[in-house]
Backbone bond lengths (Angstrom), bond angles and torsions (degrees), N, CA, C in turn:
res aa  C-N    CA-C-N  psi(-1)  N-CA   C-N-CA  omega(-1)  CA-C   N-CA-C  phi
1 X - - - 1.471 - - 1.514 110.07 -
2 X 1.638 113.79 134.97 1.595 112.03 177.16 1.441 93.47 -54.63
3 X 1.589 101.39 159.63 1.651 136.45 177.69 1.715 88.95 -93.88
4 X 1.163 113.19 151.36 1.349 138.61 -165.59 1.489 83.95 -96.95
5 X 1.322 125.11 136.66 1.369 128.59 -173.99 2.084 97.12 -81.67
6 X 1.128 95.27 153.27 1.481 100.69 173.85 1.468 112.18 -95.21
7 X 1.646 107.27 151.29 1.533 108.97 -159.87 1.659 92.32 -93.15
8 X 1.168 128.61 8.20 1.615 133.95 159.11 1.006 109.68 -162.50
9 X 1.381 133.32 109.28 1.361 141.81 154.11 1.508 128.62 -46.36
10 X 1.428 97.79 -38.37 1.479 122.20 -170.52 1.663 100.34 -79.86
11 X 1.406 138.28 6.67 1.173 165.29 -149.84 1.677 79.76 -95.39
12 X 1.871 116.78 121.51 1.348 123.13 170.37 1.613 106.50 -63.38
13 X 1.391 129.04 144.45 1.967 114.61 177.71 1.429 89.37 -74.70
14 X 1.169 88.90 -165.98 1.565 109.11 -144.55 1.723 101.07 -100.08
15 X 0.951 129.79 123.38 1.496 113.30 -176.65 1.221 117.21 -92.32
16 X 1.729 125.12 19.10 1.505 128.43 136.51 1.400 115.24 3.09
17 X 1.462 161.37 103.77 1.128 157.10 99.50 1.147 166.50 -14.80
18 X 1.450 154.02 103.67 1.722 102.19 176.21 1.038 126.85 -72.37
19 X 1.445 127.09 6.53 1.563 115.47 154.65 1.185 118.33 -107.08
20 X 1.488 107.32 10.29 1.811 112.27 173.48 1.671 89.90 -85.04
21 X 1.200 123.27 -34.50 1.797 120.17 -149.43 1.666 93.67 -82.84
22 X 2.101 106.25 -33.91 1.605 101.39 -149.29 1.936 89.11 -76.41
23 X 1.318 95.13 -5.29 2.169 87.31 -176.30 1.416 98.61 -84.62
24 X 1.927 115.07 -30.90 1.722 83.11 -151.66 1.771 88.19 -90.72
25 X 1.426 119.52 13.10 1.729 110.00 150.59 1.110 117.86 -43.09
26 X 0.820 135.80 -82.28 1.823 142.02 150.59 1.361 134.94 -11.33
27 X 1.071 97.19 9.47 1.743 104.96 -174.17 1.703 94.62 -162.47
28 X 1.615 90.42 175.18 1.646 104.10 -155.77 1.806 90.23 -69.98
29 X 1.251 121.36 161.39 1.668 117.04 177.59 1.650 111.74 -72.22
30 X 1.388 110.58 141.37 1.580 114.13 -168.42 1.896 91.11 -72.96
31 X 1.293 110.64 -172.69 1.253 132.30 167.18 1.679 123.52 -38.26
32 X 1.391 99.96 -56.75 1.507 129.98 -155.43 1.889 88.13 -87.39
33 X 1.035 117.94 -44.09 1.804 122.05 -174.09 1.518 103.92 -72.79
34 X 1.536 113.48 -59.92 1.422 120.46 166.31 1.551 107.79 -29.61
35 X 1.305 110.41 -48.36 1.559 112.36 -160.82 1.365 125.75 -70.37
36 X 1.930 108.21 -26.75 1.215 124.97 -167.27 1.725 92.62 -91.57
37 X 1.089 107.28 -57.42 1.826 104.79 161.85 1.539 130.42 -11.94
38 X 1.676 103.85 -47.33 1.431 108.27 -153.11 2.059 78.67 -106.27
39 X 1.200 109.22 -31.15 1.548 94.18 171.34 1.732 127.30 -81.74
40 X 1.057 98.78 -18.61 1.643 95.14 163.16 1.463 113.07 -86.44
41 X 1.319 126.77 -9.65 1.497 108.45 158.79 1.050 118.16 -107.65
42 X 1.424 143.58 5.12 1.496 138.95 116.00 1.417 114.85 -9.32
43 X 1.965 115.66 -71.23 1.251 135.64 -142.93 2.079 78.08 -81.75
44 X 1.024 118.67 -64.75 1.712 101.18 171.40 1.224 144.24 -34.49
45 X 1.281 117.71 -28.58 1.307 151.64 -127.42 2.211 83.68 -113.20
46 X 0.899 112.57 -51.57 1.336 136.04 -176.38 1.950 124.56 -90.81
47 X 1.718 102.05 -13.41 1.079 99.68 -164.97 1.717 93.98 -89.27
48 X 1.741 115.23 166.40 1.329 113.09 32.80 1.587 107.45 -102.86
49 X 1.628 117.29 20.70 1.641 125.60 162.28 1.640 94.84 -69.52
50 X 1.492 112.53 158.42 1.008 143.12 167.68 1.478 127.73 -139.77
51 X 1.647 110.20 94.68 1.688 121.84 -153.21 1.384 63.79 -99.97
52 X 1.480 111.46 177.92 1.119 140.26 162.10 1.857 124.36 -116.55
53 X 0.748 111.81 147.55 1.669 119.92 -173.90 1.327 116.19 -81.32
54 X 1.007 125.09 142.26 1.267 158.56 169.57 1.590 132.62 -91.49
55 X 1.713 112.40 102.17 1.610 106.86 -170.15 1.478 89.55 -119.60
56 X 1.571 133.16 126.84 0.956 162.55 165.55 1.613 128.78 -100.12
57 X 1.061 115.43 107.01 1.861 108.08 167.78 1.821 95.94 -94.42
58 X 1.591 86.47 157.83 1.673 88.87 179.79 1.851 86.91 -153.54
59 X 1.331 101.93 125.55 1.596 118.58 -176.50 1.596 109.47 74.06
60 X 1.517 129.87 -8.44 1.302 135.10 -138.31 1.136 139.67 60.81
61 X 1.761 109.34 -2.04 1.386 119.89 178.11 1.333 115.44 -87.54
62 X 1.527 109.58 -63.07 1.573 108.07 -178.77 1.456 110.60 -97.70
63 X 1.290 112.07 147.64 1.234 142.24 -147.32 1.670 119.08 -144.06
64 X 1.198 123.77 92.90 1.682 129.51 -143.71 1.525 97.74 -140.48
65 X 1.415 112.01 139.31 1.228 115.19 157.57 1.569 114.71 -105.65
66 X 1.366 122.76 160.46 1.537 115.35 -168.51 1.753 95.40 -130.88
67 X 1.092 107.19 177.95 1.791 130.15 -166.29 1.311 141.99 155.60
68 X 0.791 157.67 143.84 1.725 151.75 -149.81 1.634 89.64 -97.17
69 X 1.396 116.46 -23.35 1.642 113.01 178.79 1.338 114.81 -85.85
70 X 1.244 117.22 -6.83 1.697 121.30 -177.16 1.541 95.16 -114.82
71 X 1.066 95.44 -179.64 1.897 109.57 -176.81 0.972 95.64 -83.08
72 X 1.802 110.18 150.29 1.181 139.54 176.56 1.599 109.05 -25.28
73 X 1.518 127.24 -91.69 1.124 112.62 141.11 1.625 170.69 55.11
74 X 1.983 84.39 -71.52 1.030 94.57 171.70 1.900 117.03 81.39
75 X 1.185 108.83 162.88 1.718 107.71 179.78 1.860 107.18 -127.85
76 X 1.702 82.03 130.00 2.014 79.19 167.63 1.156 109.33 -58.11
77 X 1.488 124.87 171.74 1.256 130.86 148.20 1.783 94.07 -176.82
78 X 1.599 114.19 -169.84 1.381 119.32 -164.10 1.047 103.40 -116.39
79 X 1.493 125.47 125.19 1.993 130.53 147.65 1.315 89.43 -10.37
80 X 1.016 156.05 -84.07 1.553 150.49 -109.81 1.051 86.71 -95.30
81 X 1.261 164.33 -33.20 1.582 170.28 -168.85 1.270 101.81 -65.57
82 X 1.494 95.26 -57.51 1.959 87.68 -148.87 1.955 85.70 -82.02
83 X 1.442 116.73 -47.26 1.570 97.52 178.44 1.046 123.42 -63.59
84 X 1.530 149.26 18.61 1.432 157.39 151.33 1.472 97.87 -86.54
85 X 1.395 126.99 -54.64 1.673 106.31 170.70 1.708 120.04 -55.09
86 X 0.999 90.53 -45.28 2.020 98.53 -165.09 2.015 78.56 -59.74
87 X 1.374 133.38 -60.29 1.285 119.91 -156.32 1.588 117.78 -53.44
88 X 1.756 100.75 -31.99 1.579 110.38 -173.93 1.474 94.09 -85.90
89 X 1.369 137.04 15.21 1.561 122.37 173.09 1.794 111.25 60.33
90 X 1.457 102.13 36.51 1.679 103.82 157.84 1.773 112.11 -114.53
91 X 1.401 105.21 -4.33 1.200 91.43 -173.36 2.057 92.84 -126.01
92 X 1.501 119.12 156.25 1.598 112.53 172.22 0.977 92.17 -110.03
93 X 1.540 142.48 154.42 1.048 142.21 117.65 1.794 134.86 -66.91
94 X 0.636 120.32 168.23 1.918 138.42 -151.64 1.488 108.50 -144.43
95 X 1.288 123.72 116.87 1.618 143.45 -171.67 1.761 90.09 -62.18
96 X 1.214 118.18 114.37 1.548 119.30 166.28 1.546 124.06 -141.80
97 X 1.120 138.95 -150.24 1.741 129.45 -167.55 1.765 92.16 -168.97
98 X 1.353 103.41 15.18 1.691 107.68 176.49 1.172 125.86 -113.71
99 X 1.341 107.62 -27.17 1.711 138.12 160.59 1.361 105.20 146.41
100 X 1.806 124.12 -126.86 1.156 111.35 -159.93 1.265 102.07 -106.69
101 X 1.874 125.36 123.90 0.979 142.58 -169.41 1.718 115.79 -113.25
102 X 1.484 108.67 88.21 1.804 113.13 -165.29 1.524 113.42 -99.20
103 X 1.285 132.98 -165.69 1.430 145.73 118.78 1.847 109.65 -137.33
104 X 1.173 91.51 163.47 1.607 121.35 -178.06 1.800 98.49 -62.53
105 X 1.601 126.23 116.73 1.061 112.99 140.43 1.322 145.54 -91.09
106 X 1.136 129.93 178.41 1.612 136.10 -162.96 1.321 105.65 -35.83
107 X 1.787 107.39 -65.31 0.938 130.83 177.07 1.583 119.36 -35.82
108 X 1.411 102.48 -61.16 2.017 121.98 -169.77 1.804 92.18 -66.45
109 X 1.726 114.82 -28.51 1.661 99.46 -179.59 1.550 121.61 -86.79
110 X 1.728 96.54 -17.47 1.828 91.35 175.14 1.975 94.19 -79.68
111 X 0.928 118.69 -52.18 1.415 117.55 -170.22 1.704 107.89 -44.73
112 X 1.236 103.71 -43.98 1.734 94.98 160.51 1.074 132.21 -72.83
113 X 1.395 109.59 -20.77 1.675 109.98 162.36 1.760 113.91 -63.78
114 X 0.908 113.02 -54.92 1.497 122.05 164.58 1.359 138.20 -41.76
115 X 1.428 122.13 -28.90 0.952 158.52 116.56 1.242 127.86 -4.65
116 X 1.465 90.65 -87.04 1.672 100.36 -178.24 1.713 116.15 -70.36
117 X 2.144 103.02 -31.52 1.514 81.28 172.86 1.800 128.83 -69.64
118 X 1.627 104.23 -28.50 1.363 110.27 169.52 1.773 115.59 -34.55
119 X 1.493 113.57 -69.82 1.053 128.26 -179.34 1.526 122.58 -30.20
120 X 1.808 98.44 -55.87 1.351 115.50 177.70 1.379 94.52 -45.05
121 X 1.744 105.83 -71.99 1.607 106.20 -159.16 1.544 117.82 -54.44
122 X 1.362 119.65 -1.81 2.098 96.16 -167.22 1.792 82.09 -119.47
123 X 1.739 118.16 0.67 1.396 109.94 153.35 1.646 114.74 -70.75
124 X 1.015 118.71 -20.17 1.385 114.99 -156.77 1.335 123.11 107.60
125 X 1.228 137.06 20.57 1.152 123.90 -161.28 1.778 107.18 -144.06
126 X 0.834 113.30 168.22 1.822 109.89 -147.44 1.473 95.63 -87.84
127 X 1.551 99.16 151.79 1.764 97.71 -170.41 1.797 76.43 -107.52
128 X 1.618 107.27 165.36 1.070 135.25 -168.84 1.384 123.12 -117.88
129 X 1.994 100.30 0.75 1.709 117.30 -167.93 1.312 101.73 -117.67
130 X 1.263 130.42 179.91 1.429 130.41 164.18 1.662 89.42 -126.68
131 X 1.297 110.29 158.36 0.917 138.95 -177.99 1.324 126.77 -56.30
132 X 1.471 104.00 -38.13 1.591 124.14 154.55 1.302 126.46 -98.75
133 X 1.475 120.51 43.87 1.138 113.10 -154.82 1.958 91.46 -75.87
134 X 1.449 100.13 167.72 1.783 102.89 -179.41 1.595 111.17 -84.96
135 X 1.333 110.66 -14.69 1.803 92.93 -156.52 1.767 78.59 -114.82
136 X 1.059 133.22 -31.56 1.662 127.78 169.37 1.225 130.75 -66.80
137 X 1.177 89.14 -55.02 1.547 93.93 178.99 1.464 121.20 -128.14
138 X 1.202 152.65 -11.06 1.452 141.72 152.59 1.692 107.87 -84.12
139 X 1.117 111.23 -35.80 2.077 88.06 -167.19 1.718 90.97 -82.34
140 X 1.396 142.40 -10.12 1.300 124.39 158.87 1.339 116.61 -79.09
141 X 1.182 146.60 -13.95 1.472 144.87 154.11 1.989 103.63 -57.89
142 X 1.475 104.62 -67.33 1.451 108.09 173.58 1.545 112.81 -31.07
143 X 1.717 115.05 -76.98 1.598 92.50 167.08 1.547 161.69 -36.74
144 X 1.857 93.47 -25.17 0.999 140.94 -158.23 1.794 86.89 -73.46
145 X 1.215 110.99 -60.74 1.548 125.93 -165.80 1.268 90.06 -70.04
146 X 1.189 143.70 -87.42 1.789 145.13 159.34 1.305 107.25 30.36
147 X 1.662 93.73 -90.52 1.431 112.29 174.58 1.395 110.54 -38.80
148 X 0.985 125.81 -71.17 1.271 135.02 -158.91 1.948 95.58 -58.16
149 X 0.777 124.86 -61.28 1.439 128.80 171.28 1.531 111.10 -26.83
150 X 1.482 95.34 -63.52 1.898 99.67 -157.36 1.619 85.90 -74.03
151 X 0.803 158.18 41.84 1.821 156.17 138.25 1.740 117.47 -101.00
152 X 1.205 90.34 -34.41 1.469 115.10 -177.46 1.526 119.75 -124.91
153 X 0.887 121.75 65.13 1.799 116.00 -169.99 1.583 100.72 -91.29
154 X 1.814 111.20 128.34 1.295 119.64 174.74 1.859 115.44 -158.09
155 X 1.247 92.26 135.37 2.135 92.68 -175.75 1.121 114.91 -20.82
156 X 1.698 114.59 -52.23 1.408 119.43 -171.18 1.707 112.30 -57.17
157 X 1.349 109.67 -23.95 1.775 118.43 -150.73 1.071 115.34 78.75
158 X 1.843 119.63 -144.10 1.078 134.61 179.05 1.419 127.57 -106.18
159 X 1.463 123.70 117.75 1.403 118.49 159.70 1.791 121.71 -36.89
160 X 1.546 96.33 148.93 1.640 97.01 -169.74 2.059 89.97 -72.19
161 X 0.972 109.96 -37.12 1.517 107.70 -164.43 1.324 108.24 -68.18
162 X 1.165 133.52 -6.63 1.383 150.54 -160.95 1.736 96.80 -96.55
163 X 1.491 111.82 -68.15 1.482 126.94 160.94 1.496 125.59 -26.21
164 X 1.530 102.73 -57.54 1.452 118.34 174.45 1.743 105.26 -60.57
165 X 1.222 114.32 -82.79 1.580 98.11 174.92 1.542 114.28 -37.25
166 X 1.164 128.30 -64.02 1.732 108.74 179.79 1.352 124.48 -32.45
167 X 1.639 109.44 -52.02 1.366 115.28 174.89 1.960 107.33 -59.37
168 X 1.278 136.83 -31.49 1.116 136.15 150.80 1.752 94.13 91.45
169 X 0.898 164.45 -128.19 1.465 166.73 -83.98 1.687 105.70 -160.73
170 X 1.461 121.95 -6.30 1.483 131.53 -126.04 1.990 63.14 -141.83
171 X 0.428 124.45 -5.67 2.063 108.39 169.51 1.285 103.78 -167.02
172 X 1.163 101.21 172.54 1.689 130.41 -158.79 2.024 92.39 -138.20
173 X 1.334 113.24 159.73 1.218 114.64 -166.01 1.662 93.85 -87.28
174 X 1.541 120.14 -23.03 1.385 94.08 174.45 1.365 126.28 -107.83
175 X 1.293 101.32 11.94 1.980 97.68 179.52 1.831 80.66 -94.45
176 X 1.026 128.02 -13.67 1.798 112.91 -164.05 1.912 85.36 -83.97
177 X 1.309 126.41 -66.85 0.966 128.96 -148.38 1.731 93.20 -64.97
178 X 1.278 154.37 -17.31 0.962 163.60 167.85 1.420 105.08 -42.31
179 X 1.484 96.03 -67.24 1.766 139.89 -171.07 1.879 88.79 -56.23
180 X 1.233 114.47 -62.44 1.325 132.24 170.91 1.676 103.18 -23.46
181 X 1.263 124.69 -88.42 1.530 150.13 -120.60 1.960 82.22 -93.56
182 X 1.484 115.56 -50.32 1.929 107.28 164.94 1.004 123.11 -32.39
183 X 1.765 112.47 -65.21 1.064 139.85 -173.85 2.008 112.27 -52.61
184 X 1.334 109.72 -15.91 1.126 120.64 -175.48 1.513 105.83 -96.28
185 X 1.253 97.65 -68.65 1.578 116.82 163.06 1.921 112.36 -15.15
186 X 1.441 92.26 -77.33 1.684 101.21 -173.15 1.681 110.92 -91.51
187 X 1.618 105.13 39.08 1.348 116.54 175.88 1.654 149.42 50.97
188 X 1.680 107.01 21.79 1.468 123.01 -176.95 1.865 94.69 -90.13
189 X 1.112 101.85 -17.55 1.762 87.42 158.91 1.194 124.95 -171.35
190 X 1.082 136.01 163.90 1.304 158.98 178.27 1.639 129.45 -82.95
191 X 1.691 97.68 107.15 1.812 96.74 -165.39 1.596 90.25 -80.24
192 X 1.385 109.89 125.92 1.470 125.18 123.46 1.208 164.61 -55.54
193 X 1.650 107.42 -33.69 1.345 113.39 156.61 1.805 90.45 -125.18
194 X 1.444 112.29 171.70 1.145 125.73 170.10 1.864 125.70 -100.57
195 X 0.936 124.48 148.95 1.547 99.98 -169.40 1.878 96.11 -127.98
196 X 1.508 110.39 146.74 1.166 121.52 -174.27 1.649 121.67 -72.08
197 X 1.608 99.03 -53.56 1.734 106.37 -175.85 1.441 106.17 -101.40
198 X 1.619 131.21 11.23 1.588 112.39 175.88 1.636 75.20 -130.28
199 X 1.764 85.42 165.07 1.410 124.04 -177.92 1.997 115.23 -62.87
200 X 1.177 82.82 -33.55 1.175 95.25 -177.55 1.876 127.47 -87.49
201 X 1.542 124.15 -154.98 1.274 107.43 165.30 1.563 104.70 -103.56
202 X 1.291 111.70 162.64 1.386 123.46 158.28 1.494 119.10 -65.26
203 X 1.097 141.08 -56.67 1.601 113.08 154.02 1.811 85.25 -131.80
204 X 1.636 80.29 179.11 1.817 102.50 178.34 1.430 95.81 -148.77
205 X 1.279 99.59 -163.57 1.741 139.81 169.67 0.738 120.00 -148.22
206 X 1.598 112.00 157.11 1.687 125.12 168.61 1.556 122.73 -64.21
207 X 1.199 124.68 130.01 1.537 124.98 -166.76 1.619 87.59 -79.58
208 X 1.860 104.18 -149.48 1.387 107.25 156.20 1.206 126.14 -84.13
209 X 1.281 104.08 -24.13 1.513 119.85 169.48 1.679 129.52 -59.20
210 X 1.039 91.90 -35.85 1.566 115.87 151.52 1.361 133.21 -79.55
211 X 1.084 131.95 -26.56 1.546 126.96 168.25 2.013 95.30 -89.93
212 X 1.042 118.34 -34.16 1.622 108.48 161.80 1.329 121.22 -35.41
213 X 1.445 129.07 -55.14 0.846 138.38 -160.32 1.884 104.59 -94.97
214 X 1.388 118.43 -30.02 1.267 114.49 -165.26 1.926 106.13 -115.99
215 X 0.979 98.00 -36.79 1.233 111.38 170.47 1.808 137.32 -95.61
216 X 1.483 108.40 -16.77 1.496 125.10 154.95 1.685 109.01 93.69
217 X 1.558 111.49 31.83 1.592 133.38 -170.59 1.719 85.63 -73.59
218 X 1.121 121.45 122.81 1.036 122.01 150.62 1.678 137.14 -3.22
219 X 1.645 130.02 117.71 1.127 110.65 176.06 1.809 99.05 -140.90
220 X 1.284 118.04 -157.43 1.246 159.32 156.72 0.936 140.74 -129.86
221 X 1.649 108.55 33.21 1.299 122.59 -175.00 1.715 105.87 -132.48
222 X 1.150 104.86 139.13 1.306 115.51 179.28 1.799 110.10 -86.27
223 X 1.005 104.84 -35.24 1.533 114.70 175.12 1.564 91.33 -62.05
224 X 1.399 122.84 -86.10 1.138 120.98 179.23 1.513 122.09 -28.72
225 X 1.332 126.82 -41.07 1.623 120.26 174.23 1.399 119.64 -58.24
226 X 2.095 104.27 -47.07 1.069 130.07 169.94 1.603 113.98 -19.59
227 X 1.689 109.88 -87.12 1.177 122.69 162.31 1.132 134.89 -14.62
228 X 2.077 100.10 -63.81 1.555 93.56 171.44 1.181 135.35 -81.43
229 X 1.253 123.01 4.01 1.341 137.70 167.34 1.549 111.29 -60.20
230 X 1.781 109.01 -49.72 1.367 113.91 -167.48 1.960 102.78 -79.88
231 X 1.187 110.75 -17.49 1.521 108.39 -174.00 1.596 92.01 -89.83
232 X 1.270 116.50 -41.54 2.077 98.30 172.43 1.353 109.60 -72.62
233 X 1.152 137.74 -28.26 1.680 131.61 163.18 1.738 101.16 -44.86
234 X 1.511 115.16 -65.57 1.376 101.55 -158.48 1.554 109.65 -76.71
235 X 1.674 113.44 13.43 1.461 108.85 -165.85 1.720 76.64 -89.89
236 X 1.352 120.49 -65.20 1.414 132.84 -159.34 1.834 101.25 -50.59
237 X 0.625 127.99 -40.47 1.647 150.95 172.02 1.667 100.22 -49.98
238 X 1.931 117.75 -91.39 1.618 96.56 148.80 1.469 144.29 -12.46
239 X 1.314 110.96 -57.11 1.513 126.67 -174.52 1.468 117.11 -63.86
240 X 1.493 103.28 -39.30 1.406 113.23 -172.51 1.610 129.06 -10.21
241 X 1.004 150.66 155.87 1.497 126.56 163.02 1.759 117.10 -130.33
242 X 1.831 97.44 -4.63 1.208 89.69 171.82 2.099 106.19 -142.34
243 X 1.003 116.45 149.15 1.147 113.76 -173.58 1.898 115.29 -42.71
244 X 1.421 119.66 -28.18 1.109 132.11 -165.71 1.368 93.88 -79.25
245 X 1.427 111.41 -44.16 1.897 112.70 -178.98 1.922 96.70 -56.61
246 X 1.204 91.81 -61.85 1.364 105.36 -144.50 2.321 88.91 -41.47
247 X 1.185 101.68 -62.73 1.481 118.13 -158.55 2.115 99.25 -56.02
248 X 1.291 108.74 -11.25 1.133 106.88 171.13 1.705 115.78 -99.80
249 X 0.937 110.34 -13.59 1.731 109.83 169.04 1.904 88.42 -86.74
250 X 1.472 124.18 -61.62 1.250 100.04 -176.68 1.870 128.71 -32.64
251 X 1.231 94.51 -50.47 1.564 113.54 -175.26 1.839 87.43 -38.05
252 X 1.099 107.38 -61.86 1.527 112.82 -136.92 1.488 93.84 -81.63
253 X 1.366 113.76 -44.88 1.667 91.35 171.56 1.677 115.75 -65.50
254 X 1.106 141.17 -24.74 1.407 123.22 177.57 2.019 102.01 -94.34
255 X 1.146 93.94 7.37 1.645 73.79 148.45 1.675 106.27 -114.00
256 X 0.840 117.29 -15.89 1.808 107.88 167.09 1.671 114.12 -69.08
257 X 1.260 111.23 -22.10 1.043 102.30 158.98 1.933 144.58 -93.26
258 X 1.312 89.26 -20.14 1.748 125.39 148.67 1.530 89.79 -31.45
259 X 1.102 112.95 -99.94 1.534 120.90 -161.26 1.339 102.40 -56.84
260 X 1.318 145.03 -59.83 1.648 108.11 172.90 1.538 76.83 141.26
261 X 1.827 105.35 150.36 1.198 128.76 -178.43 1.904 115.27 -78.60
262 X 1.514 97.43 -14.49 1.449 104.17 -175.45 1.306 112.01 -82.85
263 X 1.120 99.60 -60.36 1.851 128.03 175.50 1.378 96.25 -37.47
264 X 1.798 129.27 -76.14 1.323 108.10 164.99 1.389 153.60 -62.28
265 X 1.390 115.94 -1.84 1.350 133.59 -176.71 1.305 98.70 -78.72
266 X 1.498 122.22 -48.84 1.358 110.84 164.64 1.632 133.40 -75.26
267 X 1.399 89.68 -18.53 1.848 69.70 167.76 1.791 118.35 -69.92
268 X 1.554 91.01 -41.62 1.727 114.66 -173.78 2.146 84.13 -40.47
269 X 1.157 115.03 -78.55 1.137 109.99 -162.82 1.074 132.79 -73.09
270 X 1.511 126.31 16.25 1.574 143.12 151.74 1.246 103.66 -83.22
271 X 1.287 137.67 -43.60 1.620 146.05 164.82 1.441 103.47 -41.11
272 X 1.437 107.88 -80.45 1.981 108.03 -173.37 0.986 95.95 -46.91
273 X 1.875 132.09 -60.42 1.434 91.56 -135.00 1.870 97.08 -87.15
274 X 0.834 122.18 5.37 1.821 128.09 -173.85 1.361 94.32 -72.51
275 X 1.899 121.34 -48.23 1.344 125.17 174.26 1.274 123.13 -54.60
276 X 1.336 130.16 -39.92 1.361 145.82 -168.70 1.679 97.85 -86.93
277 X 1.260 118.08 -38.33 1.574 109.13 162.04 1.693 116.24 -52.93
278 X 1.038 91.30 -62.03 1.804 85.09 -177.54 1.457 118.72 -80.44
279 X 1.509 116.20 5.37 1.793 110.86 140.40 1.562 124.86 -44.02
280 X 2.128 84.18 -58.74 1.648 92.12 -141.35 2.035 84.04 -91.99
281 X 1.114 126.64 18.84 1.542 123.37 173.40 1.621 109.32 -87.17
């Protein structure tokens, strides 16, 4: 799909970080974070349709985004907002003749999830995640290394700092290397070098346990299928090329998740191992 032309090109990028993002954790959310927050629960708020949003100037003064998830209305906010999301890859833009026509990606909706629980927590108020949770925050580091691998494949594996930039705005070098040193622990990979000041290793690799899950190595595990099911959903989801694709992989991952991670873990693993019977028969 054409890219929606930008209303300044000549526009400096955004110097968003992962150590610009892992500081403003720590502090109340700027403008531009606030903003992606209140638009990914709009884009929820409305699913499992997926309208798309609407950013409008009118005189050059006011400046509104619109949605069936926001008030009638519509919400102020600043040009500089929404092109600091679209630059960090939370927001897409859409070729239009009305102004700026986006939706929320994967990416811009876990980062608001993240977000908003931070916020909650340094308000006072109870977070609802663990720290290691699997589908937030460790199986996106796991891919994270993958990716980063199949571009770069080497004995050692992958550096943690290598990981962190892939992951892009979505980690900080020490919640990843954390994420890292588990992931070692309960065997999806293998440290290679050792590292002095983080918790974790300085680079690794994928075990078998790890290319199971990221790469599609054979298992007998339903957990393990589980997983890779949800990391080729969000690959096909990425990939998409037209809104009609895209909103039909959405559909289907939140109805895989509708029904529940248990419910399928056991079917997944009455399937393998029934399959792996009539291999080895």
């Amino acid at each position: 799909m054409q890219r929606s032309p930008r209303p300044s090109e000549s526009r400096q990028p955004s110097s968003t970080s992962a150590a610009g993002n892992a500081l403003a954790l720590n502090h109340s959310m700027d403008s531009a974070n606030a903003l992606l927050v209140r638009l990914a629960n709009a884009d929820a708020a409305v699913r499992p349709k997926r309208p798309q949003f609407l950013f409008i100037k009118s005189g050059g003064m006011t400046q509104r985004v619109s949605h069936p998830g926001l008030p009638d209305d519509g919400i102020a906010c600043e040009e500089a907002d929404i092109l600091d999301l679209e630059d960090s890859g939370y927001l897409r833009f859409h070729a239009s003749d009305r102004g700026i026509v986006f939706d929320v990606t994967a990416g811009g909706r876990r980062r608001a999830t993240e977000l908003d629980l931070v916020h909650r927590a340094s308000a006072g108020g109870l977070v609802n995640q663990h720290a290691l949770d699997w589908s937030t925050r460790v199986l996106p580091v796991l891919n994270a290394l993958a990716r980063a691998y199949s571009r770069a494949p080497s004995p050692i594996g992958i550096g943690t700092e290598a990981i962190v930039e892939e992951l892009d705005a979505d980690g900080d070098t020490n919640s990843v290397a954390l994420v890292l040193g588990e992931l070692v622990r309960t065997g999806y990979l293998e440290e290679t070098l050792g590292a002095d000041q983080l918790p974790g290793p300085a680079s690794s690799r994928l075990t078998e346990k790890g290319l199971q899950v990221t790469a599609g190595w054979p298992s007998a595990s339903g957990d393990v299928a589980f997983d890779r099911l949800l990391t080729v959903i969000e690959e096909r989801i990425e990939a998409s090329t037209t809104d009609e694709e895209r909103s039909k992989w959405e559909r289907f991952r939140d109805e895989v998740a509708g029904v529940g991670r248990d419910v399928i873990v056991g079917v997944l693993t009455t399937t393998v191992n029934a399959a792996a019977k009539n291999v080895t028969s």
